[in-house]
Backbone bond lengths (Angstrom), bond angles and torsions (degrees), N, CA, C in turn:
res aa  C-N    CA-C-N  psi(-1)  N-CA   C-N-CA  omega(-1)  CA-C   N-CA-C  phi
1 X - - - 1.467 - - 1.522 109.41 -
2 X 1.398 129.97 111.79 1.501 134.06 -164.33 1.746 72.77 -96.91
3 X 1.443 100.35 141.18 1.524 129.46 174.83 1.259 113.62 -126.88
4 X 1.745 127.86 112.41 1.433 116.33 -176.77 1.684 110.35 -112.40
5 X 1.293 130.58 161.81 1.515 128.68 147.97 1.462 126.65 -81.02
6 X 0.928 112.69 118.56 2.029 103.59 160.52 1.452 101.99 -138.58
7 X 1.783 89.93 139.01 1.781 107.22 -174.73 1.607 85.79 -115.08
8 X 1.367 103.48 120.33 1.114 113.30 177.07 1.476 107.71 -91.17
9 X 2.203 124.25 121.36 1.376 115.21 -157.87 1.531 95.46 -127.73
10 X 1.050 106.57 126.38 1.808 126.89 -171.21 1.397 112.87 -105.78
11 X 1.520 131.93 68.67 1.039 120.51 -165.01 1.936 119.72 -57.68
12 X 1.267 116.65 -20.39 1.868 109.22 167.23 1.181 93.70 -101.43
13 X 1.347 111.25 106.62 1.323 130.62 178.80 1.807 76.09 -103.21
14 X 1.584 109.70 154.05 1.290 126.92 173.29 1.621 115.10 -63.99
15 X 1.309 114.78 -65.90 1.202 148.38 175.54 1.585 133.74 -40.79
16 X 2.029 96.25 -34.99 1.250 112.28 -150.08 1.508 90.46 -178.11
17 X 1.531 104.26 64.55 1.533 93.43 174.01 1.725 127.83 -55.57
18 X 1.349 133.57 123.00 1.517 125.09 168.89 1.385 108.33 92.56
19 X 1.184 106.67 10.65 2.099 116.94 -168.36 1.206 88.37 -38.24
20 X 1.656 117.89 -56.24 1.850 124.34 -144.50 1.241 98.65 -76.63
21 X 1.459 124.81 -8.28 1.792 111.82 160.40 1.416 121.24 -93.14
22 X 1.298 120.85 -0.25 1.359 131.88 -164.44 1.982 97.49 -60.56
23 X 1.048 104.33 170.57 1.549 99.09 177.73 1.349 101.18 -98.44
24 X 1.384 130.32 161.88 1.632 143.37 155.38 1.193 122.15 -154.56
25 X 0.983 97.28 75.43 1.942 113.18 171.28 1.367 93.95 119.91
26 X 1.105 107.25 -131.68 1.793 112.30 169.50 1.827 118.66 -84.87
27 X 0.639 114.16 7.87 2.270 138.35 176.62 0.912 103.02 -119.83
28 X 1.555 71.53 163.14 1.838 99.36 170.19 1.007 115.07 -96.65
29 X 1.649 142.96 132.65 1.324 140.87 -175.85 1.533 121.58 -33.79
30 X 1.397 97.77 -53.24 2.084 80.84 154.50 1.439 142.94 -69.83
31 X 1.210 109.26 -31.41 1.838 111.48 152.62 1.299 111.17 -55.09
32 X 1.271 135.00 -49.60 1.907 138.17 178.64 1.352 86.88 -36.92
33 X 1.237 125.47 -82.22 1.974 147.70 -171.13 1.331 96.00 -29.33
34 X 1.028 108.97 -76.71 1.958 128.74 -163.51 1.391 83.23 -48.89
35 X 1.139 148.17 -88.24 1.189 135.40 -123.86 1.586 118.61 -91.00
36 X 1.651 104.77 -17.22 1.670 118.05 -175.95 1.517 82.08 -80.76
37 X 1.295 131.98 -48.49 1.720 113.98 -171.10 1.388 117.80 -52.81
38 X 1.423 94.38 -28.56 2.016 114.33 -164.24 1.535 73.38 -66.11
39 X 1.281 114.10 -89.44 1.569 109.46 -164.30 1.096 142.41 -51.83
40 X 1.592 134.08 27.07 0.868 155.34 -167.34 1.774 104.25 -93.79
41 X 1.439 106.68 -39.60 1.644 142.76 -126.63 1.573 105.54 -10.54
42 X 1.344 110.88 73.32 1.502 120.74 130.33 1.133 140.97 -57.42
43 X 1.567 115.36 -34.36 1.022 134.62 -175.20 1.499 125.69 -97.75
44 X 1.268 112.45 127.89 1.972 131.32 -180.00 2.223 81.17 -49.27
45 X 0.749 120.41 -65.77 1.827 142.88 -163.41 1.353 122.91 -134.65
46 X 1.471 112.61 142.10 1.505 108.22 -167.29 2.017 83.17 -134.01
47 X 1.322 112.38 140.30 1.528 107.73 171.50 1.375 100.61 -151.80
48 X 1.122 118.17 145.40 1.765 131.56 152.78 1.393 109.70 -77.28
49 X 1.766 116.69 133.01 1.168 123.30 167.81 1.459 117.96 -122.19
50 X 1.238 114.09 110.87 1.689 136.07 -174.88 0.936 135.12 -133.94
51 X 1.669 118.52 138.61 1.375 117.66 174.52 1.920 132.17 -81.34
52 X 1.854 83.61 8.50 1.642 94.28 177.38 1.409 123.21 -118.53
53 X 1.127 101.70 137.71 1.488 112.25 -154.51 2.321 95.77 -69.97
54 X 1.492 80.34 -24.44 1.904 83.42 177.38 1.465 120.29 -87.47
55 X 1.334 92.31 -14.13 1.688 90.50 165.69 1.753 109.11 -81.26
56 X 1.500 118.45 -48.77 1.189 138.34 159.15 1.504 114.12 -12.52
57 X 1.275 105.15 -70.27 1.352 103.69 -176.27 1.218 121.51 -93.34
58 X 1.482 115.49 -11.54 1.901 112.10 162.55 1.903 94.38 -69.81
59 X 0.620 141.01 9.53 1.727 143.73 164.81 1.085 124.82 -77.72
60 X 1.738 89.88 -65.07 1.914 91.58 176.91 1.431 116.31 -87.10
61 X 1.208 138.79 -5.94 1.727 164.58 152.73 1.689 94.34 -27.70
62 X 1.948 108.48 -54.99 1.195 104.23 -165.79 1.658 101.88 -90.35
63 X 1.231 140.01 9.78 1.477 151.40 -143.58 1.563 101.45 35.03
64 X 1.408 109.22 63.01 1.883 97.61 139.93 1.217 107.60 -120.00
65 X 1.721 109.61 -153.87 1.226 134.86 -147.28 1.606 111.93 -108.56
66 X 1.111 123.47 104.62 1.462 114.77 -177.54 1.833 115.07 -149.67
67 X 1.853 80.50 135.06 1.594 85.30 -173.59 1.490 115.86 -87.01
68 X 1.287 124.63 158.66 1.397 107.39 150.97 1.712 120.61 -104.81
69 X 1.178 88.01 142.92 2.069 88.40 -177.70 1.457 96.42 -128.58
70 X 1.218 103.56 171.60 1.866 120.71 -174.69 1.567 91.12 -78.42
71 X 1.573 100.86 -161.20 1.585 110.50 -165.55 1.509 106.11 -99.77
72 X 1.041 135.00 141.21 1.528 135.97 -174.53 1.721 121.41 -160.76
73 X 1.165 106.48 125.80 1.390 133.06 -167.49 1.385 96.66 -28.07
74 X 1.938 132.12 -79.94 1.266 144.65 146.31 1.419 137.18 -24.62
75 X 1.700 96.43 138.69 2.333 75.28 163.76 1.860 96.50 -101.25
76 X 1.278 123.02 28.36 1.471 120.70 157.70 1.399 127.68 -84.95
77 X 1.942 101.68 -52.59 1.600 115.16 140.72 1.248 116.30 -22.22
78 X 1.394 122.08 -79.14 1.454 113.36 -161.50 1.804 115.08 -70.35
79 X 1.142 99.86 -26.78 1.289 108.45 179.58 1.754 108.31 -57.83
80 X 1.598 116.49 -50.77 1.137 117.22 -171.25 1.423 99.61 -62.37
81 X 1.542 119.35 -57.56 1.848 97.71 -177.39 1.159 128.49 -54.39
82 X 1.325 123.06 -28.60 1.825 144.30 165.49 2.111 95.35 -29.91
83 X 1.590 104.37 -68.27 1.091 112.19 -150.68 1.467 115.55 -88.12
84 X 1.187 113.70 1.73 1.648 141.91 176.46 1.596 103.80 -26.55
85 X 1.519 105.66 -61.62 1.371 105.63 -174.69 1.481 114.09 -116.52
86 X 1.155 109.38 27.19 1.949 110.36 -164.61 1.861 81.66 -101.80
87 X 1.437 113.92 157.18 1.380 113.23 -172.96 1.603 98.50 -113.54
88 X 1.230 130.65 126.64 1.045 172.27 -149.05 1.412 151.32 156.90
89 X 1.590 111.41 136.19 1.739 92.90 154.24 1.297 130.11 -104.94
90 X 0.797 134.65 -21.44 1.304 145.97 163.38 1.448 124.14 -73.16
91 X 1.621 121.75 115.37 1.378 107.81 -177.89 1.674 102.01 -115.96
92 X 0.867 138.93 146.53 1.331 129.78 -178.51 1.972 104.71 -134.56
93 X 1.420 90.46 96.81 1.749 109.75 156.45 1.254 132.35 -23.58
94 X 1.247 137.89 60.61 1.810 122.87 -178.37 0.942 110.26 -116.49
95 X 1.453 114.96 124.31 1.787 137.38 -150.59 1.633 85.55 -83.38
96 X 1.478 90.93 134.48 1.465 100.02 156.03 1.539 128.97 -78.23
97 X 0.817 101.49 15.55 2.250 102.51 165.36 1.854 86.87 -132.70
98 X 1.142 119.05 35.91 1.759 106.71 124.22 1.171 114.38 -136.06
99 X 1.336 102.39 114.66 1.627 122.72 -174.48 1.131 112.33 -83.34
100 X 1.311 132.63 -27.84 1.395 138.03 -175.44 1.537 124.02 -94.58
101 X 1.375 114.08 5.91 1.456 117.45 176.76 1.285 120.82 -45.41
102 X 1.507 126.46 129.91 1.522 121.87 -178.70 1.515 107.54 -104.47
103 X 1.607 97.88 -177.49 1.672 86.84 -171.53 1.160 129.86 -86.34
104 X 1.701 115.44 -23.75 1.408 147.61 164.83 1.812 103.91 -25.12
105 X 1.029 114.72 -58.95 1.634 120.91 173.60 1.412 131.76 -50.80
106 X 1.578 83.24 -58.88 1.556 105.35 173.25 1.707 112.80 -55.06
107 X 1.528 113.91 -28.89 1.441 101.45 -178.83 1.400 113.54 -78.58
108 X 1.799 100.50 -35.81 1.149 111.84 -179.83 1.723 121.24 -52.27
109 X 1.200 136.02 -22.92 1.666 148.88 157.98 1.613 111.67 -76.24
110 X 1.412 110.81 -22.00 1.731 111.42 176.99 1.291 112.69 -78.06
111 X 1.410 115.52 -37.48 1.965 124.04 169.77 0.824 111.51 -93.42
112 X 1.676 127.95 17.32 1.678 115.39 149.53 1.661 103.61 -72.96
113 X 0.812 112.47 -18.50 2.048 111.35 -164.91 1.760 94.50 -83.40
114 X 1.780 94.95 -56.49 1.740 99.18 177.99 1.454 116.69 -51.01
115 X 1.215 124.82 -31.45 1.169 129.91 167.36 2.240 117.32 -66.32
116 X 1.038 97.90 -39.77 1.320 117.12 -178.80 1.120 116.84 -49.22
117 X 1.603 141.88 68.16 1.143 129.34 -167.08 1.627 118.52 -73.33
118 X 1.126 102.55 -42.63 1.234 120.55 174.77 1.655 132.24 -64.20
119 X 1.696 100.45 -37.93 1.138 101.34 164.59 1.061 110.24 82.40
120 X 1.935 125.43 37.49 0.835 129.24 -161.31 1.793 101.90 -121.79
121 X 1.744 127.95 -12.64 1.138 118.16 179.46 1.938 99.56 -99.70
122 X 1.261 83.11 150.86 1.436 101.28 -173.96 1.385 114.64 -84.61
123 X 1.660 117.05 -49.70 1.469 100.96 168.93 1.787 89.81 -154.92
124 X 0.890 117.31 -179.54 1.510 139.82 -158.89 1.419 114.12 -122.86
125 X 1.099 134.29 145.60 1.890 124.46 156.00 1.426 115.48 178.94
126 X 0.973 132.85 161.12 1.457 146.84 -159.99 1.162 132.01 -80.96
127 X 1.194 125.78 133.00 1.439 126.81 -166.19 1.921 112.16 -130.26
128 X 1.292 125.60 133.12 1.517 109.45 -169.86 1.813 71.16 -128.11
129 X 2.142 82.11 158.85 1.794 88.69 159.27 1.586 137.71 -92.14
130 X 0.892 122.24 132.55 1.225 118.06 -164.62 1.956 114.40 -96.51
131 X 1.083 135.79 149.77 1.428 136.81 -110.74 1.691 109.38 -141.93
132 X 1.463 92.84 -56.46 1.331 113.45 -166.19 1.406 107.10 -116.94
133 X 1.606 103.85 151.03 1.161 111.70 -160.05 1.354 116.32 -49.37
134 X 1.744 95.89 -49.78 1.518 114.49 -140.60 2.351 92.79 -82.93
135 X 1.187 89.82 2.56 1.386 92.96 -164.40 1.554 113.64 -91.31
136 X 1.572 99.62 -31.87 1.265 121.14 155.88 1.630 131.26 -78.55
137 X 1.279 105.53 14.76 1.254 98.59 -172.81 1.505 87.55 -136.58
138 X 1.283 126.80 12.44 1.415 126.15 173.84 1.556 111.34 -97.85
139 X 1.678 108.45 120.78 0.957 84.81 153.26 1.437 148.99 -169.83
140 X 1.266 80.33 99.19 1.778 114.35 142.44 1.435 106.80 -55.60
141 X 1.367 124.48 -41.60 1.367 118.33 -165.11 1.522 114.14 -97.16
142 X 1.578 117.94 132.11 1.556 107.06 -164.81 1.267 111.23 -102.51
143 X 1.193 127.87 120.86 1.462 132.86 -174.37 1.178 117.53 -82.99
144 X 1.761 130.59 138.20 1.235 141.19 -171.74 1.574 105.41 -109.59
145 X 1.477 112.14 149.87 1.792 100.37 168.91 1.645 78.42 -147.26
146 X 1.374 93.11 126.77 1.755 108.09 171.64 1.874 128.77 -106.72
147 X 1.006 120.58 138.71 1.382 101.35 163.73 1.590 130.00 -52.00
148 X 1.664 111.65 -172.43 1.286 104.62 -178.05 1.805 120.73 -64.91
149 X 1.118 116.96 -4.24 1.480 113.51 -147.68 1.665 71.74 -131.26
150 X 1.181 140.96 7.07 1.509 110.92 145.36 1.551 99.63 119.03
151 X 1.980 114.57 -8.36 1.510 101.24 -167.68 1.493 110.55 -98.47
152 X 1.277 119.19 165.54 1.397 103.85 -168.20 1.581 111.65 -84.99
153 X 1.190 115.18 154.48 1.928 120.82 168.34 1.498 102.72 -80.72
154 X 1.148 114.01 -64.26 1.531 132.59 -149.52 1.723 124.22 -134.41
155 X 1.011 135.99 -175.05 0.944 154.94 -166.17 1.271 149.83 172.39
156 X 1.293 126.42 105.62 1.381 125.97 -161.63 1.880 138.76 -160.67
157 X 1.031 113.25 179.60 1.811 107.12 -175.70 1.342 90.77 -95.46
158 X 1.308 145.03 -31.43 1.402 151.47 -156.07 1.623 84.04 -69.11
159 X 1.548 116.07 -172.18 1.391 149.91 175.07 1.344 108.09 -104.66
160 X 1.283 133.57 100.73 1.612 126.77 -159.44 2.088 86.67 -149.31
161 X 1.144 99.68 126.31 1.840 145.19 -26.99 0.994 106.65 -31.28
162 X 1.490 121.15 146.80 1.083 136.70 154.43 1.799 100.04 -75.38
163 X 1.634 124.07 124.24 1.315 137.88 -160.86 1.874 99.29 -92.98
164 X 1.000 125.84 58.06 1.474 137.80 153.51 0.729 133.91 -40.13
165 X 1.415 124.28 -43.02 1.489 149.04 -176.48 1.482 112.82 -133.18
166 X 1.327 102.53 87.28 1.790 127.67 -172.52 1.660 103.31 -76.22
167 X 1.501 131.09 -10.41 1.677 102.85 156.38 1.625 111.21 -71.83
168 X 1.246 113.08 -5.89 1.667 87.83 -171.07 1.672 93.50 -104.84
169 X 1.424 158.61 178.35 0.811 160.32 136.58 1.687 136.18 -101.07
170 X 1.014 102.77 84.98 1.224 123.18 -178.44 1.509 128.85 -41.24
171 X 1.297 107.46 139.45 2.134 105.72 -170.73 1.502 86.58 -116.28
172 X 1.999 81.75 166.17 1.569 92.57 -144.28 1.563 75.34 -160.10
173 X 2.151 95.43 115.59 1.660 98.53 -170.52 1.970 79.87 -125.12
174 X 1.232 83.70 148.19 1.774 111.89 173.51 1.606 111.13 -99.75
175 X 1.292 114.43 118.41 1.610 111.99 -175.13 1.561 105.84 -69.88
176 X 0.955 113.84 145.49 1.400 116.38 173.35 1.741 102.01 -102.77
177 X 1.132 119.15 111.07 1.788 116.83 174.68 1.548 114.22 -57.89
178 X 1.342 122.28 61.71 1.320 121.55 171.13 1.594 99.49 -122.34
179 X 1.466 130.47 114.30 1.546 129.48 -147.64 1.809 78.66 -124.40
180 X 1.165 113.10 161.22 1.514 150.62 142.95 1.249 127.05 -106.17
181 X 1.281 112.33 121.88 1.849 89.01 -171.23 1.606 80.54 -144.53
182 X 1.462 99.44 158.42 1.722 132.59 162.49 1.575 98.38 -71.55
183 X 1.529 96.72 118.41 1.734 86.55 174.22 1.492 123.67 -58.83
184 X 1.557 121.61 -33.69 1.154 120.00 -167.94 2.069 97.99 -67.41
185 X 1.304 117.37 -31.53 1.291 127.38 170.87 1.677 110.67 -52.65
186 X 1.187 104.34 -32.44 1.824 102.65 -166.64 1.695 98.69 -92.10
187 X 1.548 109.56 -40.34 1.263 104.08 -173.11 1.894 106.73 -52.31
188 X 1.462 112.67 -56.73 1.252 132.92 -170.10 1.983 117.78 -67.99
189 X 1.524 99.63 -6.10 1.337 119.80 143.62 1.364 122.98 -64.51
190 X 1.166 113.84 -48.02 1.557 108.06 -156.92 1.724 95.02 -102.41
191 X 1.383 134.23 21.55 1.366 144.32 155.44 1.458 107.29 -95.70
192 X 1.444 137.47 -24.31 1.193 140.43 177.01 1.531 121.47 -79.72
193 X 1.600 109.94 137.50 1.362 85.03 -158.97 2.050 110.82 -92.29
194 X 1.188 107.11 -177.65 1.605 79.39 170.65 1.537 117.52 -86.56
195 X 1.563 118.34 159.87 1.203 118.05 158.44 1.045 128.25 -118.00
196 X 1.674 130.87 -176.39 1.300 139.62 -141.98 1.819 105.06 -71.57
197 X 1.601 136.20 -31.50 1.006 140.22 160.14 1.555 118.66 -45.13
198 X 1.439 123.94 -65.27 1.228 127.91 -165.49 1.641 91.31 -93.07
199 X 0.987 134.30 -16.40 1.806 120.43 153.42 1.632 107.05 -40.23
200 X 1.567 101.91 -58.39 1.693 108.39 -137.36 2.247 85.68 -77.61
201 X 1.879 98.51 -40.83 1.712 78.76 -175.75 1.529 117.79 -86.70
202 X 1.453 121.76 2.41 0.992 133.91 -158.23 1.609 117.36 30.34
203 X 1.083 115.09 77.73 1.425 170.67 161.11 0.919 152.49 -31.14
204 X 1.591 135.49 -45.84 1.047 163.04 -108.75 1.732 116.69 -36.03
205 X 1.945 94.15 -37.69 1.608 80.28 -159.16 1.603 104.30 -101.43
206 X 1.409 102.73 9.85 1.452 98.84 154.57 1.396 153.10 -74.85
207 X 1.871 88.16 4.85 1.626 99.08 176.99 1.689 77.45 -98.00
208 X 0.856 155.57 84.86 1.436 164.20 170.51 1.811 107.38 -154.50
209 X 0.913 95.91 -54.70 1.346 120.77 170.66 1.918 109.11 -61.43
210 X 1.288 91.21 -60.63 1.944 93.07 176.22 1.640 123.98 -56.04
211 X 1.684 102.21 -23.27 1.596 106.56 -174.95 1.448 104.56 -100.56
212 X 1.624 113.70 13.80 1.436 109.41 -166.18 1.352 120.89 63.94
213 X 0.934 130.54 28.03 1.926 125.65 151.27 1.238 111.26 -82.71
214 X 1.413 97.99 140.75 1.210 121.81 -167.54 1.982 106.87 -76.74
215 X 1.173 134.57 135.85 1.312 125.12 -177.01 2.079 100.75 -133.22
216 X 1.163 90.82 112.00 1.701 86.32 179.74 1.775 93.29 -117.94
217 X 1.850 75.41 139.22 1.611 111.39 -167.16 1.468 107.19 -106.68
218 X 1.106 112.25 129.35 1.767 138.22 -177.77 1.551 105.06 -90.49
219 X 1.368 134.54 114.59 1.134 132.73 158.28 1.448 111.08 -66.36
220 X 1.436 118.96 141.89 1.284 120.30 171.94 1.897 122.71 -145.66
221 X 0.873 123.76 157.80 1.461 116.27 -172.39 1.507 110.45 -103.26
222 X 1.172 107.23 6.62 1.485 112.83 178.83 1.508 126.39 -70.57
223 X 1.222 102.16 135.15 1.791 94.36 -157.97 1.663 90.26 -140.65
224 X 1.572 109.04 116.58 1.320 137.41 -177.02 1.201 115.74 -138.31
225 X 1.275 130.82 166.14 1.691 125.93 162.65 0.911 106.97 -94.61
226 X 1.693 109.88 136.33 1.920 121.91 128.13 1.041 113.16 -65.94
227 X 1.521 105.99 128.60 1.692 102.76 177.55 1.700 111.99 -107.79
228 X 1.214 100.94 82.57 1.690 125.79 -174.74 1.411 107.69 -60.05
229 X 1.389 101.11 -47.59 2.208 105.35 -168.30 1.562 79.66 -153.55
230 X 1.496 107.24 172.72 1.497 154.14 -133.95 1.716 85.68 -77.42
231 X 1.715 107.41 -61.25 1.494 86.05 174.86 1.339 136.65 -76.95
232 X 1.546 124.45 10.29 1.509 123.91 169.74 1.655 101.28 -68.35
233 X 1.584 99.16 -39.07 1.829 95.49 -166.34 1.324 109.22 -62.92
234 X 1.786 124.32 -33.99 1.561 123.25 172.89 1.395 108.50 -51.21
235 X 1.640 98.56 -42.65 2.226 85.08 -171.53 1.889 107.21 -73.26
236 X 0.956 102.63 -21.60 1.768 105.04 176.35 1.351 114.28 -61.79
237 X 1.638 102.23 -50.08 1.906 105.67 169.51 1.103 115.25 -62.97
238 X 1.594 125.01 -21.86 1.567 120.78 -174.29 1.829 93.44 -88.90
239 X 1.162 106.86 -48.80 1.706 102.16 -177.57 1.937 104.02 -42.40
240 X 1.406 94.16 -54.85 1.718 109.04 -168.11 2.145 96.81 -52.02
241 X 1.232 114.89 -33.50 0.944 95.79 -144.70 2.030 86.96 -92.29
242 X 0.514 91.99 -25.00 1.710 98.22 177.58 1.009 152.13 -108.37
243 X 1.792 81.60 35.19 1.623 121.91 -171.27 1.671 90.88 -99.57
């Protein structure tokens, strides 16, 4: 099973224009990414896929691997044209504004497939629990609710469960956007069109969910930043600095 990485890097991010050039430590938040995946070596190949020629060349600057792709709604979209002709099955998603991903996780989404006899889940990704009120009610943060066997129902910015019934106390997991996918799954993503759900939460892996693919979610205790807006990048420099 050849297993690859691509961090798909969007320099007009809505939110946080140019985040992935921002500095963190001695890098730029996408070199931090690029190179903790490199060192992981899970991976047959590790590449950035972008539509900016400045993300592009802070890539190959450091000698890696980077594609260029057109402009696209998703970093699954771009990912699938990225991987069009690269030979693999396994593509594995790691967002470039999480810089701190460890490897422990990453294996943990690689032996969902080894496990997969059947070949029946489509892609894989991470879920942590979330604690605090105000953390769950943000959102920036996208909440998962799974069945018993671990796959997800739903997805969303809302607070889901909705906590109605206050004798029972309800858990409350935050997706982490680090995806695994079956290539033939990613290609046949980015032919689907979107619909009115993952429009309204803007979404992505809920048009996964709309065509019926199956998505099994990994609990994990790993606790890193997304660096969404200006103050995720302060807690990353404070993480960076007191590491």
């Amino acid at each position: 099973m050849r297993v690859i990485a691509v961090i798909p890097g969007r320099y007009e991010a809505s939110r946080f224009p140019g985040k992935l050039m921002q500095i963190l430590g001695e890098k730029t938040v996408i070199a931090t990414t690029y190179q903790n995946v490199v060192e992981t070596e899970l991976f047959d190949e590790v590449f950035v896929a972008t539509d900016s020629e400045i993300i592009f060349d802070e890539i190959k600057k450091i000698g890696g691997n980077a594609v260029m792709t057109g402009t696209h709604e998703t970093g699954s979209d771009r990912i699938a044209e990225a991987v069009q002709n690269i030979d693999c099955d396994i593509v594995i998603n790691v967002q470039g504004d999480e810089p701190f991903l460890k490897k422990e996780p990453l294996k943990q989404l690689i032996s969902v497939f080894n496990d997969d006899i059947h070949e029946e889940i489509s892609l894989a990704s991470l879920k942590i629990k979330l604690k605090e009120k105000e953390e769950v009610e943000n959102p920036n943060n996208v909440k998962v609710i799974t069945d018993n066997d671990g796959f997800a129902l739903y997805f969303s910015r809302s607070v889901i469960p909705y906590p109605r019934e206050t004798s029972v106390e309800a858990e409350y997991f935050k997706h982490i956007g680090v995806y695994a996918f079956r290539k033939n799954a990613l290609l046949k993503f980015a032919q689907l069109p979107q619909k009115p759900l993952e429009i309204a939460e803007k979404i992505e892996c809920i048009r996964y969910l709309e065509y019926g693919m199956k998505i099994k979610m990994i609990e994990t205790d790993f606790v890193g930043v997304g660096i969404d807006v200006p103050d995720d990048l302060e807690k990353a420099r404070a993480i960076l600095k007191n590491s």
